[in-house]
Each structure stands twice: as C-alpha cells, then as structure tokens.
C-alpha positions in Angstrom: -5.7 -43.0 1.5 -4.4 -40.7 3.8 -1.4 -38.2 3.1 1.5 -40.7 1.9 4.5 -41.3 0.4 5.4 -44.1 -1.4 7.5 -45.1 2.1 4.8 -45.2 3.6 2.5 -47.3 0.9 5.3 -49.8 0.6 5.4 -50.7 4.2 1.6 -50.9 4.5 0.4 -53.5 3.1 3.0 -55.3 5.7 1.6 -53.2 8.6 -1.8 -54.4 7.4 -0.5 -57.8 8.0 0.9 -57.7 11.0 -1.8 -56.3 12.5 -4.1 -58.8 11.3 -1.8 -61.4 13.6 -1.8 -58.8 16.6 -5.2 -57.5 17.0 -8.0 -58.6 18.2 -10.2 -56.1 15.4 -8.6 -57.0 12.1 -11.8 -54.9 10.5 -10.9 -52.1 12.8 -7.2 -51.4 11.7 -8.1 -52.4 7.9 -9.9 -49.2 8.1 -7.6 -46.9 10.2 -4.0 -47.6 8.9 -5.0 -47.0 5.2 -6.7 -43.8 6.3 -3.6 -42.7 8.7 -0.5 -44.0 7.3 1.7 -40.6 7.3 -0.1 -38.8 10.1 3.1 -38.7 12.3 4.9 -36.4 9.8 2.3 -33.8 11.5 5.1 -31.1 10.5 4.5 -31.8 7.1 0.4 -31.9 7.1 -0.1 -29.5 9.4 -1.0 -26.7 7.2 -2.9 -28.6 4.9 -4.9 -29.4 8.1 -5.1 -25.9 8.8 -6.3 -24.8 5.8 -8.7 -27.3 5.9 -10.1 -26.0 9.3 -10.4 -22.5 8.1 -12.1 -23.2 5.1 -14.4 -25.8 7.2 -15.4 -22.9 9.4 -16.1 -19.9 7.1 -13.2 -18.5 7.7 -10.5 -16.9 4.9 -7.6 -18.0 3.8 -4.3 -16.2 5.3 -2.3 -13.7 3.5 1.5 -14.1 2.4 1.9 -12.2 5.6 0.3 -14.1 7.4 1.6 -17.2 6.4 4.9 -16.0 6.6 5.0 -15.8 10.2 3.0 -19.2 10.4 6.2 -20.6 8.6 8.9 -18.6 10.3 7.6 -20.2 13.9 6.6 -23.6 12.7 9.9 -24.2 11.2 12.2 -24.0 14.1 9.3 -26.5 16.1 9.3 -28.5 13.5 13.2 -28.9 13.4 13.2 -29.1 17.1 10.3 -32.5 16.9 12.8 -33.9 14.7 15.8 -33.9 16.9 13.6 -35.5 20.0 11.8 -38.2 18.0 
C-alpha cells in the first residue's frame, strides 16, 4: 500500500468499488489506487520521496543544515497548496 492514513484506507475499499462500475479496466485501477491512495498529500511525502531519490542515485543524505532550509521553503509552499486546493 502506498503512504496512507487510515482516511484514506477507509474510503478505499469504496473507491475500489466505484471504479469497478466506472471503468472500463477494473484490473487496471485494482492495482493503481491501492498503490496511490495518499499521493495528493505530496506536501507530506515529498521528502520521503526525496530521500528516496538521493539514496537511489548514490548520493548522501542532507545535513541539519541542509534540511533546514529544505523545510524553511517547503513550508510556506506547502501552506500556500493548501489555501488553493
């Protein structure tokens, strides 16, 4: 399962259904949903992602520092996704 909360795992198994009745691919969206449930809180994942790719890719993992500044300007774009969605 993707990144969840129990939100999210409450509503799926009724996502799974309706999109048994909607789609065309019922084998398709068995196999996305589950995997994506919580991607849209992005704001949330997004470091995990990050950290993911950096450790994928040889790279090291960020300082305090570093990550400092990662949060102090994620933060404020974060809030600001929030208010538009």
């Amino acid at each position: 399962m993707g990144f969840s909360t129990m939100s999210s795992m409450a509503a799926l198994s009724l996502t799974l259904r309706a999109s048994k009745l909607n789609t065309q691919n019922s084998l398709l969206t068995r196999a996305i949903i589950p995997t994506t449930v919580n991607i849209h809180l992005i704001g949330n994942n997004i470091f995990i992602m990050a950290m993911m790719s950096l450790l994928t890719f040889g790279y090291n993992l960020p300082t305090f520092d570093h990550y400092f500044v990662f949060a102090f300007f994620l933060l404020p774009l974060n809030l600001l996704w929030q208010q538009c969605s």
